[in-house]
C-alpha positions as CSV (number, residue, x, y, z in Angstrom):
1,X,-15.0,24.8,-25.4
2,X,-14.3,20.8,-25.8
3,X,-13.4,19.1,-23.1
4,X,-12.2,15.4,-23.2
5,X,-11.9,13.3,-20.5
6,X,-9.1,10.3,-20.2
7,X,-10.1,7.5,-17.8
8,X,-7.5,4.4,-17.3
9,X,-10.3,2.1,-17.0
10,X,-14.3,1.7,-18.5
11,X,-17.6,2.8,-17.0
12,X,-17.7,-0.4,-14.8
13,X,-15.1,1.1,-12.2
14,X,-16.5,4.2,-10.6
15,X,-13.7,6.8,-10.9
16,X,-14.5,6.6,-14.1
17,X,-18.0,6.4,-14.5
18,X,-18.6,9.1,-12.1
19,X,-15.0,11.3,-12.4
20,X,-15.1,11.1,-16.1
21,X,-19.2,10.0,-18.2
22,X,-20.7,11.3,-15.6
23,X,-18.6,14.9,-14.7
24,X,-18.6,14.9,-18.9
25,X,-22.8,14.8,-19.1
26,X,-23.1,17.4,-16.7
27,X,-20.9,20.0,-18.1
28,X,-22.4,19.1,-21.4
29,X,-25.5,20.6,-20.2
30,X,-24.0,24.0,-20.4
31,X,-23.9,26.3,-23.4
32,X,-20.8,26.4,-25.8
33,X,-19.5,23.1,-24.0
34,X,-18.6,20.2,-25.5
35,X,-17.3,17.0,-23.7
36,X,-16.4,13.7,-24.6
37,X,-14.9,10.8,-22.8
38,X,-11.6,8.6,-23.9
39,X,-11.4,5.4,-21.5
40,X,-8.5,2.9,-22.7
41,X,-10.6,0.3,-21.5
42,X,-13.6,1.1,-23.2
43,X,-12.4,2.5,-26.3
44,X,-8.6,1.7,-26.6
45,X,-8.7,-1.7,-25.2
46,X,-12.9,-3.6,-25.4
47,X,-11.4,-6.9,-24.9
48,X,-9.8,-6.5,-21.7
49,X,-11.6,-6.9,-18.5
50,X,-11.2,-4.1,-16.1
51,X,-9.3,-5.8,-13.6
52,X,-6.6,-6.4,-17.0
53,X,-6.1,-3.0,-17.3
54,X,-4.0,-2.8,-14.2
55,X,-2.1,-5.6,-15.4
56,X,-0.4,-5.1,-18.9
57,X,2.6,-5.6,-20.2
58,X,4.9,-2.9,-20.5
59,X,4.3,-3.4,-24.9
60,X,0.4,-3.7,-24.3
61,X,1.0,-0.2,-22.5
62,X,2.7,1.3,-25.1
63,X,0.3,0.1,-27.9
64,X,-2.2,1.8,-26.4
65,X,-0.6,4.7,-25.5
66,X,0.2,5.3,-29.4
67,X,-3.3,4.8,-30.1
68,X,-4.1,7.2,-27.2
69,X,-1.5,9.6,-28.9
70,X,-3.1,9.6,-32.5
71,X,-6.5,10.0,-30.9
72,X,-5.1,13.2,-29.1
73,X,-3.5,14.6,-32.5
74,X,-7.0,15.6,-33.1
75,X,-7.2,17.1,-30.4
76,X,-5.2,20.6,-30.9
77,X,-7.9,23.1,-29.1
78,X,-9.4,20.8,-27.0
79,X,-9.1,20.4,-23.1
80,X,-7.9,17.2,-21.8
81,X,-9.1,16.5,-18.5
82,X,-6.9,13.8,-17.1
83,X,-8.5,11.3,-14.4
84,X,-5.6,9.8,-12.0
85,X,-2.4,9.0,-12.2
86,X,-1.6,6.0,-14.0
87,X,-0.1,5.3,-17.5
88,X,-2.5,6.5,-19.8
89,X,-1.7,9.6,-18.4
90,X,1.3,9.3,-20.2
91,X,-0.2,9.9,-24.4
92,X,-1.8,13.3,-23.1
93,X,0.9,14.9,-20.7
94,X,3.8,13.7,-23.2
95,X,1.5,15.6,-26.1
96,X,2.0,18.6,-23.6
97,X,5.0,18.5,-22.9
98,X,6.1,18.4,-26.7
99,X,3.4,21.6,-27.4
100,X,1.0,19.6,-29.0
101,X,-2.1,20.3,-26.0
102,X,-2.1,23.5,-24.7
103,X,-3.0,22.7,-21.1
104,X,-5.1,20.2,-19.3
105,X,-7.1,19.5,-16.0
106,X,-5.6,17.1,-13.6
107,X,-8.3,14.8,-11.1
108,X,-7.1,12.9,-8.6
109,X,-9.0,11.0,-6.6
110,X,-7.4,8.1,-4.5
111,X,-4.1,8.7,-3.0
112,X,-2.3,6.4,-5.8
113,X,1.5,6.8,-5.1
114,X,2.1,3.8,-3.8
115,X,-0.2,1.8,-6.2
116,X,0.2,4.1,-9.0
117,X,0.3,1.4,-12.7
118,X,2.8,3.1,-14.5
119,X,5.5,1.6,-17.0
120,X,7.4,-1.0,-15.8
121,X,10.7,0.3,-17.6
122,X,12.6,3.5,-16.0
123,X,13.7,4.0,-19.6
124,X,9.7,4.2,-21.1
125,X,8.6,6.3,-17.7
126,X,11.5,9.1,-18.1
127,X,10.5,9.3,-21.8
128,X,6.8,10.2,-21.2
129,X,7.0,11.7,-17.9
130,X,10.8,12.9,-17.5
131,X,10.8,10.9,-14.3
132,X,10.4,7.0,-13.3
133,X,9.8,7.9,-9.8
134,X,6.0,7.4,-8.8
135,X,6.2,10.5,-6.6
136,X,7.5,12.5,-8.6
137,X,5.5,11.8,-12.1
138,X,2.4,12.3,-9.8
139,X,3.4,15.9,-8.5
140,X,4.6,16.8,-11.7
141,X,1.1,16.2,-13.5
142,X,-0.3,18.2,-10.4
143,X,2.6,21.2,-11.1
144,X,2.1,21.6,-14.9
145,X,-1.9,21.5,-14.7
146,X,-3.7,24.3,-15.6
147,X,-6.0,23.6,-12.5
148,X,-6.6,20.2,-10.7
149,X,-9.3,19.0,-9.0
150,X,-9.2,16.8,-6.0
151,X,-11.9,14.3,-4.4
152,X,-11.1,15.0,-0.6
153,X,-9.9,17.7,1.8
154,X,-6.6,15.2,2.3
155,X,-5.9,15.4,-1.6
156,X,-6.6,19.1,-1.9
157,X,-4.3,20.1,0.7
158,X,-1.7,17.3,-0.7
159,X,-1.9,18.7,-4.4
160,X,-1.7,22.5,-2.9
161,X,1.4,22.0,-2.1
162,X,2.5,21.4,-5.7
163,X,-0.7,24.3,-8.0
164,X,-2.2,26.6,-6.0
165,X,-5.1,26.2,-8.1
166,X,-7.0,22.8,-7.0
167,X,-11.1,23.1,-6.2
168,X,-12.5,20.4,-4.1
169,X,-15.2,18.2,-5.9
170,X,-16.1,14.9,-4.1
171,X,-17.3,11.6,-6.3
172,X,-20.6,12.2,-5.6
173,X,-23.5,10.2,-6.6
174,X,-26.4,10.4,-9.4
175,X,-29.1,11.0,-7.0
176,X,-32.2,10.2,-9.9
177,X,-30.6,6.7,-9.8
178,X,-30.2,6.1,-6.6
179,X,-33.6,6.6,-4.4
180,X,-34.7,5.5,-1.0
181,X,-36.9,2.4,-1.1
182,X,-40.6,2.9,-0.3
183,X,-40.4,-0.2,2.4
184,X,-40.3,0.7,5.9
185,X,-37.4,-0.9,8.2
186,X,-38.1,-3.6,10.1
187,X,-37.4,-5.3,13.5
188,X,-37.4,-8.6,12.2
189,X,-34.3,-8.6,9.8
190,X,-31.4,-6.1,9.5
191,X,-29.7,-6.4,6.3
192,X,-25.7,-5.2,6.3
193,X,-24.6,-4.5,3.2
194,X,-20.8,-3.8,1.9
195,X,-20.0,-3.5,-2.2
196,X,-16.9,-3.3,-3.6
197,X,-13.5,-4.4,-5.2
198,X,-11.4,-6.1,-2.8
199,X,-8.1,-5.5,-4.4
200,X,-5.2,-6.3,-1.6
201,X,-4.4,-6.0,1.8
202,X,-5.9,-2.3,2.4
203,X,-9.5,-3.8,1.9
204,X,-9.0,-7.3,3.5
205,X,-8.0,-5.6,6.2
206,X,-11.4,-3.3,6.3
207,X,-13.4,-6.3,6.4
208,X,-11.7,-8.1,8.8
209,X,-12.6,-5.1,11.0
210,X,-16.0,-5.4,10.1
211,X,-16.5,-9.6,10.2
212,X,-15.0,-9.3,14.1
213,X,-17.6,-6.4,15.0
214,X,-20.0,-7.9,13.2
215,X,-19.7,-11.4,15.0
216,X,-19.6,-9.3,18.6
217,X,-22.7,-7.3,17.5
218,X,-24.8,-10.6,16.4
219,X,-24.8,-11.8,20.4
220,X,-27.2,-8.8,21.3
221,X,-28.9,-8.1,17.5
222,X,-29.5,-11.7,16.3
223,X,-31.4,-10.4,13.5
224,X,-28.5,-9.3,11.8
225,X,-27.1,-10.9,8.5
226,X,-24.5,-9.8,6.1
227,X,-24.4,-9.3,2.7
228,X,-21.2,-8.9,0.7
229,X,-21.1,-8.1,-3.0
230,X,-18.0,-7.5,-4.9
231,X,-15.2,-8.8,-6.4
232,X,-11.4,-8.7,-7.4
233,X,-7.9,-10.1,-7.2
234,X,-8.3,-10.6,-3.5
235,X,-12.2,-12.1,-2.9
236,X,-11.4,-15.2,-3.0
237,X,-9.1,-14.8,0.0
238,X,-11.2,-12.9,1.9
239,X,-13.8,-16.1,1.4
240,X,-10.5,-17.8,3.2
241,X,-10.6,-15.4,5.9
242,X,-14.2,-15.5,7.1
243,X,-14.3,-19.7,6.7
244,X,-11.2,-19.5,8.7
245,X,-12.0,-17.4,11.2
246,X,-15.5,-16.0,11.4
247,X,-17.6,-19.3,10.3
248,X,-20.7,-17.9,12.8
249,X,-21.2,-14.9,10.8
250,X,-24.0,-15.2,8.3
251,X,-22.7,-14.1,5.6
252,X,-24.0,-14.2,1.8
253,X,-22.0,-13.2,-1.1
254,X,-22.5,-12.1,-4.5
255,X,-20.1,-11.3,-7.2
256,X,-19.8,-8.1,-9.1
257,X,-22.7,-6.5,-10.0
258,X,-22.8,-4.2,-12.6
259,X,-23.2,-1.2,-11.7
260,X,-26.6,-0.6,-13.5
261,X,-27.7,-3.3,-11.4
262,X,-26.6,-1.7,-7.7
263,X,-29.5,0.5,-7.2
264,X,-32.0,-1.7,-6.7
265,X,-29.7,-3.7,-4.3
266,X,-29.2,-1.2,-2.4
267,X,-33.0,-0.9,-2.3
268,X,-33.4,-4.5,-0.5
269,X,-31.1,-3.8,1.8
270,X,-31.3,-2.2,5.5
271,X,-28.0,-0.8,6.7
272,X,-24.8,0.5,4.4
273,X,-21.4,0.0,6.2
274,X,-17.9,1.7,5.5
275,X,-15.6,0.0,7.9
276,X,-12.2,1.7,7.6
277,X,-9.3,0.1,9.6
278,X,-6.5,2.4,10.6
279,X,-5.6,5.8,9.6
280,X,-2.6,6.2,6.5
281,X,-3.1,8.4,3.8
282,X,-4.6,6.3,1.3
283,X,-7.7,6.0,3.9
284,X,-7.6,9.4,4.9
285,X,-7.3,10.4,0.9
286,X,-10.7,8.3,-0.1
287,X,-14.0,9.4,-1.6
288,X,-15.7,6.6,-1.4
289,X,-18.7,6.1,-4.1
290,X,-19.9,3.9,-1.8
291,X,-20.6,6.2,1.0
292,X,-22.5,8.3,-1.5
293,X,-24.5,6.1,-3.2
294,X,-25.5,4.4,0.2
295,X,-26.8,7.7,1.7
296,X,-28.8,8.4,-1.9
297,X,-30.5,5.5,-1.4
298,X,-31.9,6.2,1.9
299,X,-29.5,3.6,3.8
300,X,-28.4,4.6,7.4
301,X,-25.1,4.4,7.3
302,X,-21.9,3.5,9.6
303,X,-18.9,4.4,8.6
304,X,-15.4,4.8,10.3
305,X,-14.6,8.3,11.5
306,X,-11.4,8.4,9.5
307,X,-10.4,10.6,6.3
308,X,-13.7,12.3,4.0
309,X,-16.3,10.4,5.8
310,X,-15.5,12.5,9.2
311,X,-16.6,15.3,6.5
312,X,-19.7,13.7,4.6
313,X,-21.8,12.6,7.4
314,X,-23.1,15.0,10.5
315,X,-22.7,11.9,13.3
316,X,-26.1,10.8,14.7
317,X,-28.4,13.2,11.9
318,X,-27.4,11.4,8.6
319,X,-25.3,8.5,9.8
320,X,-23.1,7.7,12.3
321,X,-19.5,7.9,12.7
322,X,-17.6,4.9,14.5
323,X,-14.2,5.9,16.3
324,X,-13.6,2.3,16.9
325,X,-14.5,-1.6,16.5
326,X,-16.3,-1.3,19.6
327,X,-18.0,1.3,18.5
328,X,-18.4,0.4,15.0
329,X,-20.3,-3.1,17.0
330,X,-22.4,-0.9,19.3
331,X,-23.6,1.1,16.4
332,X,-24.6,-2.2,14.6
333,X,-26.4,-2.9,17.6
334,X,-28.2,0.0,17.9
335,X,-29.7,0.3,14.3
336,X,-30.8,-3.1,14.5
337,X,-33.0,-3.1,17.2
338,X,-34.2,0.4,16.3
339,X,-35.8,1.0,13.1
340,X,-37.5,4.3,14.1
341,X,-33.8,5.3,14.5
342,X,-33.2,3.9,11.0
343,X,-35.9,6.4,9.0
344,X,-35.0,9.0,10.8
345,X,-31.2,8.6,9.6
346,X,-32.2,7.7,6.0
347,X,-34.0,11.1,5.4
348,X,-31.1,12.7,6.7
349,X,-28.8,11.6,4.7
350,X,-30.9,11.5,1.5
351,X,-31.3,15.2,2.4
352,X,-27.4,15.2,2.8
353,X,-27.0,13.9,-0.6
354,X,-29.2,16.5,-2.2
355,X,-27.8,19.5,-1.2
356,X,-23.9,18.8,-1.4
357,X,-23.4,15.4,-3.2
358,X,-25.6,15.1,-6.4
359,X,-24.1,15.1,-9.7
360,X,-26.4,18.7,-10.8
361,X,-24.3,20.2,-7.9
362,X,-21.0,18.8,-8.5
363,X,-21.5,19.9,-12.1
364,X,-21.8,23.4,-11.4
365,X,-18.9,23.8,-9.0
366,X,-16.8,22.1,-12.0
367,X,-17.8,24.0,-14.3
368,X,-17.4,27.1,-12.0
369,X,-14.0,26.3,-11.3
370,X,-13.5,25.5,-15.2
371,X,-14.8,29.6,-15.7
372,X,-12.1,30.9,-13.3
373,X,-9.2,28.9,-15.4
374,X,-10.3,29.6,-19.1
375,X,-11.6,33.3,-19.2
376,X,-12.7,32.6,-22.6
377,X,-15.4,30.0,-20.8
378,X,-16.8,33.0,-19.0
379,X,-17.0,35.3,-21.9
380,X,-18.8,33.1,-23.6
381,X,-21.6,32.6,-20.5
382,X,-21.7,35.9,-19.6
């Protein structure tokens, strides 16, 4: 069987590295399958930064659909395996719906309604997707899947509603490439790392959280410092934000590492935060990379008790769960003046990470789920 995966964006934003190259090289591993990966930003589109892709013009949209389209004309027997909701979704599901592709896999991982980059035009929308409502485009590429796969229990339960037949398979993390560091934590410096694209509102408002229980925590734990690395349409503002209003908080910032580049950060590091402010379904939809790749590396982590991370980490064994910005304070406090605390938390959640979260296992459980779609997949294995 060929599978081919569709990404809206390039290897440098991690729904598609991980949800598409790296779901792709582990089913690729099997017998009798071959995968391949189509990312418009990559392939379709090499001259346009990542953040471009979610800003094209309705006529950039179409040209690469078209190119998407004659790409997928070769593509009679093959599986697509569709990765979000956005407008390249539209060359493969239009294919479909004309008879062209057989069937397809749907993977949703972010809550994307709201945000969803479709067409501009009602009139281009309705012509690949019968619809220009956001909504409704998104549950009918759930409906008319063969099988979908969803990132978080809040997505699976969400696409149920629409295909009975959705498996569970969190982002996940390639463990080989992200390892613990062999340095012991120390009492003498606490490093707080947070990484990431700060897009709009949804994240500025995360970090806010996390600059006004960082600044309460630093009056007990002086040795605390914060490191922010990231990027996006909103970084400069949140620079605004904390010379505004939190100009006592250490901060240091770096812009966008590539992602090649992020596991040995994480390795210099002492602490990994998810601070998650409030509780709408976008939050409670997320499986964030983050989360994993912090626990593969060994990091203690604390992270708001809202949405998938309730579900990833066992509160107080392999990291610790904050109900609150008080809380989320006291816990900076506590892993700063405790580094005994902060082993014991890392080997945890590396152990975490192992069993449930690495790529190998992620890989089977796709590909298992894969079997009980396509019978012909199963002949073939047994």
């Amino acid at each position: 069987m060929r599978i081919l995966f569709i990404g809206h964006n390039g290897y440098e934003y991690p729904h598609t590295r991980v949800r598409c190259y790296h779901f792709a090289r582990m089913l690729s591993k099997h017998p009798r399958v071959e995968t391949s990966v189509l990312s418009f930003r990559d392939d379709l589109a090499p001259h346009k930064t990542e953040a471009d892709i979610y800003n094209l013009r309705d006529r950039e949209k179409v040209v690469l659909t078209a190119k998407a389209v004659w790409r997928l004309l070769q593509e009679k027997n093959t599986v697509v395996y569709i990765q979000k909701a956005h407008f390249h979704a539209a060359a493969p599901y239009w294919l479909y719906r004309m008879g062209w592709l057989k069937s397809y896999i749907f993977d949703y991982d972010d809550y994307d309604i709201p945000l969803s980059n479709f067409f501009y035009r009602g009139t281009l929308n309705r012509l690949f997707f019968g619809s220009n409502r956001w909504d409704e485009i998104t549950f009918r590429l759930i409906r008319n899947a063969a099988g979908c796969v969803a990132s978080s229990r809040e997505l699976c339960s969400l696409m149920q509603e629409h295909n009975p037949k959705v498996s569970y398979i969190p982002t996940g993390v390639d463990a080989d490439v992200f390892k613990p560091s062999a340095h012991k934590p120390s009492s003498a410096e606490a490093v707080v790392l947070w990484n990431g694209l700060v897009w709009g509102e949804p994240i500025l408002k995360n970090i806010r959280m996390l600059f006004s229980a960082f600044q309460r925590a630093r009056i007990q734990a002086p040795n605390l410092r914060l490191l922010l690395a990231g990027g996006g349409a909103a970084w400069p503002d949140l620079k605004k934000v904390a010379a505004d209003r939190f100009s006592d908080v250490p901060i240091e910032w770096r812009e966008w590492i590539d992602p090649r580049e992020m596991p040995a950060l994480l390795q210099s590091v002492d602490i990994g935060v998810l601070p998650l402010e409030g509780e709408d379904r976008w939050l409670r939809c997320k499986s964030p990379t983050k989360l994993f790749e912090y626990m593969s590396a060994g990091l203690p982590v604390i992270a708001s008790a809202v949405g998938e991370a309730s579900h990833v980490i066992e509160h107080q064994k392999s990291g610790l769960l904050a109900q609150n910005e008080a809380d989320f304070s006291d816990l900076l406090i506590a892993l700063a003046q405790n580094p005994e605390q902060r082993m014991t938390l890392s080997a945890h959640a590396r152990e975490r990470i192992e069993s449930n979260y690495a790529l190998p296992v992620l890989g089977e459980r796709l590909y298992h789920f894969l079997q009980s779609i396509f019978p012909v997949l199963a002949e073939k294995s047994a």
